[in-house]
C-alpha positions in Angstrom: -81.1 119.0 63.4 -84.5 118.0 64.8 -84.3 113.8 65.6 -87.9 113.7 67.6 -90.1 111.0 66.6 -92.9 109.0 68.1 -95.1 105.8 67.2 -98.6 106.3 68.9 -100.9 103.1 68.9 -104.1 103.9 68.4 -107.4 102.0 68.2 -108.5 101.6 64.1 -112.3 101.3 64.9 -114.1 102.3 68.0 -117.7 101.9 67.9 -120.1 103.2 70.8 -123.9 103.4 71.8 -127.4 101.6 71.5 -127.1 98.1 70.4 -123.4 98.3 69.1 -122.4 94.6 70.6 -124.5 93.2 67.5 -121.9 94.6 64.8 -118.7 93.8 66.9 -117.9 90.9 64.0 -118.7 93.7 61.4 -116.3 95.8 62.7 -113.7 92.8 63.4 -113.9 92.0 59.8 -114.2 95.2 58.5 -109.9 95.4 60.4 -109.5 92.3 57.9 -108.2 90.1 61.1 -109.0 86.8 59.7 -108.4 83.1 61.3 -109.9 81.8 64.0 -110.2 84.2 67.4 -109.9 83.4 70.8 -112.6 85.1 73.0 -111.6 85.9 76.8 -114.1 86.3 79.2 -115.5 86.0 82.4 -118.7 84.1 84.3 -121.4 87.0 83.7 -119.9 88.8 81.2 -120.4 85.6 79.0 -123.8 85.5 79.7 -124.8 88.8 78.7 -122.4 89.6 75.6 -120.1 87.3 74.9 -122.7 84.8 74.4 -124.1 86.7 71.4 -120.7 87.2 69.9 -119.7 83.8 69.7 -123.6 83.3 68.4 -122.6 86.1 65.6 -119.2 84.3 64.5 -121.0 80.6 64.3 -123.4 82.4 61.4 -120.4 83.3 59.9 -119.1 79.9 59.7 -116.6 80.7 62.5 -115.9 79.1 65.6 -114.3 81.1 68.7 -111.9 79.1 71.0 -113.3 80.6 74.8 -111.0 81.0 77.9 -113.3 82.0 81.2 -111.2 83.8 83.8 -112.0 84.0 87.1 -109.4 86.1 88.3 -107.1 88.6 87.5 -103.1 87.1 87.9 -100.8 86.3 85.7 -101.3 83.0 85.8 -104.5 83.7 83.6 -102.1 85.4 81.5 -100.5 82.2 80.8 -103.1 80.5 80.6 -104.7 82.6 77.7 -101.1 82.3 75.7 -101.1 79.1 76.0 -104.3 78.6 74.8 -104.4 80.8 72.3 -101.2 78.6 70.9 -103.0 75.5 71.5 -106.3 76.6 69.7 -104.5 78.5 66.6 -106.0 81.2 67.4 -105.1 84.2 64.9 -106.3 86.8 67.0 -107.9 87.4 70.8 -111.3 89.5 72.0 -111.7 90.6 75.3 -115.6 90.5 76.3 -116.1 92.1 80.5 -114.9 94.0 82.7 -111.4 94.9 83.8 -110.6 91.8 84.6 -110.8 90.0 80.9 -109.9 93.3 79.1 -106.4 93.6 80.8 -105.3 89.6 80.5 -106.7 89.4 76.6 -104.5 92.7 76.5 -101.8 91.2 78.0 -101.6 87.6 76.2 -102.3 89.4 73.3 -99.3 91.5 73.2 -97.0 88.7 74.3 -98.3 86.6 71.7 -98.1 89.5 69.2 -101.3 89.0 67.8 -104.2 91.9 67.3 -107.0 92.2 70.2 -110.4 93.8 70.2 -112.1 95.1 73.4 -115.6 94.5 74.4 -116.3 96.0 77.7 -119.2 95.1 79.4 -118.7 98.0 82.2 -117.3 101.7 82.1 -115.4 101.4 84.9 -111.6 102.4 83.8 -109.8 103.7 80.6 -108.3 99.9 80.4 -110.9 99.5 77.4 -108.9 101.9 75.2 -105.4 102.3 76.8 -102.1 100.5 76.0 -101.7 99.3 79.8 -102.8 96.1 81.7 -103.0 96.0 85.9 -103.1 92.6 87.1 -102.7 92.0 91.3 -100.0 90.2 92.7 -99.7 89.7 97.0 -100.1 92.7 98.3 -98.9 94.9 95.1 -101.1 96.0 91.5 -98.7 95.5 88.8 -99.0 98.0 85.7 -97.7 96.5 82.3 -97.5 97.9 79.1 -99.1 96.2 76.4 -100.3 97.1 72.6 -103.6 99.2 72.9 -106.7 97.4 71.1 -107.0 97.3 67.6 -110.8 98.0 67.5 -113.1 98.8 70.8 -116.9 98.2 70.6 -118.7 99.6 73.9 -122.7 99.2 74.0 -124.1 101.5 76.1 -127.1 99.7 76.6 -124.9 96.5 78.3 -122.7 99.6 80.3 -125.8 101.1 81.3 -126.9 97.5 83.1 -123.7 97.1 84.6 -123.5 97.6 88.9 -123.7 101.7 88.8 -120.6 101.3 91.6 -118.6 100.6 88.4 -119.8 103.0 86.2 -118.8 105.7 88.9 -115.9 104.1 89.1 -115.0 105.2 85.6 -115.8 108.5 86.0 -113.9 109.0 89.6 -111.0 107.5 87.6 -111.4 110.2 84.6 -111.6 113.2 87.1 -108.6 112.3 88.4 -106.7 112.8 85.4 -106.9 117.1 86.8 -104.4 115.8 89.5 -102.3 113.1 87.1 -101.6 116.0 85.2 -100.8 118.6 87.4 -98.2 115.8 88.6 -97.0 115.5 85.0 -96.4 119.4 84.6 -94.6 119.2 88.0 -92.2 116.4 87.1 -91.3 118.4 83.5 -90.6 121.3 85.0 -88.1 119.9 88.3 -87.3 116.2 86.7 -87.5 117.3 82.9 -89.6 114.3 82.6 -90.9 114.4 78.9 -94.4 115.7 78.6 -96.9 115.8 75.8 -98.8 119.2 75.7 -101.4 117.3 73.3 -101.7 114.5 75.8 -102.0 116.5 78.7 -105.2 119.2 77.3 -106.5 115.9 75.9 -106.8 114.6 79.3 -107.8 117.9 81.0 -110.5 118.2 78.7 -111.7 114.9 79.2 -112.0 115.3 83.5 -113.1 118.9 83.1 -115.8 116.8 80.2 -117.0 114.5 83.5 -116.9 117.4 85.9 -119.0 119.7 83.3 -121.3 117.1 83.0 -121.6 115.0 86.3 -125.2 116.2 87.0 -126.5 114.1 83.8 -124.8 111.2 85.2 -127.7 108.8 86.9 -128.3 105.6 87.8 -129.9 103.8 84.7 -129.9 106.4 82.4 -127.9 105.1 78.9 -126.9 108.1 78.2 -124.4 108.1 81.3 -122.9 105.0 80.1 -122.1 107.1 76.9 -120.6 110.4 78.3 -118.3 108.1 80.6 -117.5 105.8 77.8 -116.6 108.5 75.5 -114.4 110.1 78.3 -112.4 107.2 79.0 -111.7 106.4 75.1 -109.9 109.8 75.4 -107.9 109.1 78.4 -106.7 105.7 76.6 -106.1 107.8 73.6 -104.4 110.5 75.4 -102.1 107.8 77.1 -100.9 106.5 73.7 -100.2 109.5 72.4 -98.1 110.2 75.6 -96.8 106.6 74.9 -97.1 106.4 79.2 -99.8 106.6 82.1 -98.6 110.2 83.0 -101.8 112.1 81.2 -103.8 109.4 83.7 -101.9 108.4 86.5 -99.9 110.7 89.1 -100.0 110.5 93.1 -103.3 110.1 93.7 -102.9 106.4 91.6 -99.6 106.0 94.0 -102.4 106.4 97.0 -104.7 103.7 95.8 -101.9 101.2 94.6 -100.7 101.9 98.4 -104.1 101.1 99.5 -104.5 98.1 97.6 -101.4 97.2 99.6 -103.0 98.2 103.4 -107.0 96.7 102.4 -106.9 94.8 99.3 -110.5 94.2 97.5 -111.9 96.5 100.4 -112.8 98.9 97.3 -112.7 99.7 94.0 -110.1 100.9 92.0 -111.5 103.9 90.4 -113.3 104.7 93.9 -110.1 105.5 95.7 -108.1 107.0 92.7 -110.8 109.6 93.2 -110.5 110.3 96.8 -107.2 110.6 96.7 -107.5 113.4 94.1 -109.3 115.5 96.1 -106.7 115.3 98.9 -103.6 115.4 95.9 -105.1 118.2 94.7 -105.1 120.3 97.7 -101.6 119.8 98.0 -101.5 121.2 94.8 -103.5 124.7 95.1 -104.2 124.9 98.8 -107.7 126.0 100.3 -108.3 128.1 97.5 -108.2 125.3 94.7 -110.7 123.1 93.4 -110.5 120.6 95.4 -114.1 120.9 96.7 -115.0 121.1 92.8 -113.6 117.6 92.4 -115.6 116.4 95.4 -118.4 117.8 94.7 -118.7 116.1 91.1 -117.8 112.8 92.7 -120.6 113.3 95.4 -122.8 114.1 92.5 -122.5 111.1 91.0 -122.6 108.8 93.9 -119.0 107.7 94.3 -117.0 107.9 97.4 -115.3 110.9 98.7 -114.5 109.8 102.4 -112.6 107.3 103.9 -116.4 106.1 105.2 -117.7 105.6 102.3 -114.5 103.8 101.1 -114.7 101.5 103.5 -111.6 102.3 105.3 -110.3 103.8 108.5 -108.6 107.1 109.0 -105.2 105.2 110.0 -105.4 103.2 106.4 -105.9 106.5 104.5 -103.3 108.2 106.6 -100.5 105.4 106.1 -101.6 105.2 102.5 -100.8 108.9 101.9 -97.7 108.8 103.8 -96.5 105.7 101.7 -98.0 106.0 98.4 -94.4 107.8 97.1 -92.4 103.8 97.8 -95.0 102.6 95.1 -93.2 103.6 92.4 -90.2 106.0 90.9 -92.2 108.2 89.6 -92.0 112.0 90.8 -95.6 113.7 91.7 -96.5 116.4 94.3 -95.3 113.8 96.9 -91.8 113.7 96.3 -90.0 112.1 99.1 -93.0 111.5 101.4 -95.2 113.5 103.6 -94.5 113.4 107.6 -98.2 112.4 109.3 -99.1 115.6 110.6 -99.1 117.3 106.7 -101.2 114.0 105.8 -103.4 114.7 108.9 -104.1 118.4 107.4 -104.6 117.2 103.5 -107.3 114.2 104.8 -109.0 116.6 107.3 -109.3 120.1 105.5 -111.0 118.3 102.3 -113.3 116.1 105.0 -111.9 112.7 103.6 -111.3 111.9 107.3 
């Protein structure tokens, strides 16, 4: 008797390109939230978005309740849930970056109320997915959390953002070839479930950034939507997976071990791709593609050294050699890797 069965969260509106910020309450109202909203947001992203939003819910006889966030922690959590409670709010908006996207995620699903995302940079498939990462010490904690009910991503505000984030995002999407070569891995030794759907979902979205890397530039809006589209899909790939695993194998273990050893030294979706090039090669050897993965990173201007990270060959060696302690989750990594076999994986792909 078959007994599978799955509930996968998805986004009910997603809207994306020129000029799409000016119909975010259009497509908040066409969900039928009603009440009173709570915007979250941060210093410059209120300036150059969430301003206008709040502007386009006063001529609707509305007015937001705003939380500014300075930093990611879980005190802003907090904070945001107990504001949201204080204010009456009936349902949150998360207008920036990373930062405000993954606490309105957060509060939102503790509070059990619906949340729309308004990112203001493509720098990582937080804007779609149904996970929030908020520092703590010297650890990045990674929380589950409701995915968004609605996502509105304007290309012309992504394409203004610092182009170091917008690489970001894409170094983070071609990483998904390693997360799921992990996945595939862990099935077949751990019998860890895996999603076939999920998995070409998130193939086809790296091998979408790879295919398309050289119409990436500084500038151009039309970058801002190929990497926006992409990391839609890795959210939506995630939820169907209803985990990470489509988006997140050893070379994530790397840069949450790195985050550890440098923290703040760089960004997120900067080392996720470095350490797929050298997570890679320890999947295929020599021969695999290794060199195709940095070659689209260099393309696009994002790191692929430990030079242009901003870190030491020592930091990306203890990083490697650690990154399995993050987490139990089972990746090409296994039980470690001694220092000489880390040595050989940073120096054969020239990330040291």
């Amino acid at each position: 008797m078959f007994e599978k069965s799955s509930w996968i969260r998805l986004p009910r509106n997603v809207l994306i390109g020129h000029g799409v910020l000016d119909r975010a309450v259009e497509a908040i109202d066409d969900l039928h939230l009603s009440g009173r909203p709570l915007i979250v947001t941060s210093p410059t992203p209120k300036e150059i978005a969430a301003g206008r939003v709040i502007k386009d819910f006063g001529e609707r006889g509305i007015e937001p309740a705003t939380v500014i966030v300075e930093e990611a922690s879980f005190d802003a959590v907090q904070r945001v849930i107990e504001a949201a409670r204080a204010e009456e709010v009936e349902y949150l908006v998360g207008i920036g970056g990373g930062k405000a996207i993954d606490i309105a995620k957060m509060a939102s699903d503790d509070l059990e109320m619906g949340f729309v995302s308004v990112p203001t940079a493509a720098s990582h498939d937080g804007i779609v997915s149904g996970r929030g990462s908020v520092p703590e010490k010297d650890t990045r904690h990674s929380v589950a959390a409701d995915p968004p009910v609605a996502v509105v991503a304007d290309t012309a505000v992504l394409a203004n953002a610092p182009w170091e984030l917008t690489t970001a995002g894409c170094a983070d999407i071609i990483s998904n070839y390693t997360a799921v070569k992990d996945w595939r891995l862990a099935n077949r030794l751990q019998n860890v479930e895996y999603s076939e759907y999920s998995a070409a979902l998130s193939e086809m979205t790296a091998e979408m950034l790879v295919g398309n890397a050289g119409s990436i530039k500084r500038g151009l809006e039309e970058s801002a939507w190929i990497v926006t589209k992409a990391l839609v899909s890795s959210g939506v790939a995630m939820s169907i997976a209803g985990s990470s695993r489509p988006a997140s194998g050893a070379e994530h273990l790397f840069s949450h071990q790195l985050d550890r050893i440098a923290p703040g030294r760089a960004l997120h979706g900067h080392q996720v791709g470095v350490g797929s090039i050298m997570i890679e090669y320890l999947h295929s050897g020599e021969s695999g593609r290794w060199s195709n993965i940095r070659d689209a990173l260099a393309s696009i201007e994002a790191p692929t050294t430990a030079d242009e990270l901003g870190m030491d060959e020592e930091e990306i060696l203890e990083a490697l050699t650690h990154a399995h302690e993050i987490r139990d989750r089972y990746t090409i990594l296994g039980n470690g890797m001694n220092d000489r076999a880390a040595r050989e994986a940073a120096t054969v792909t020239g990330v040291i």
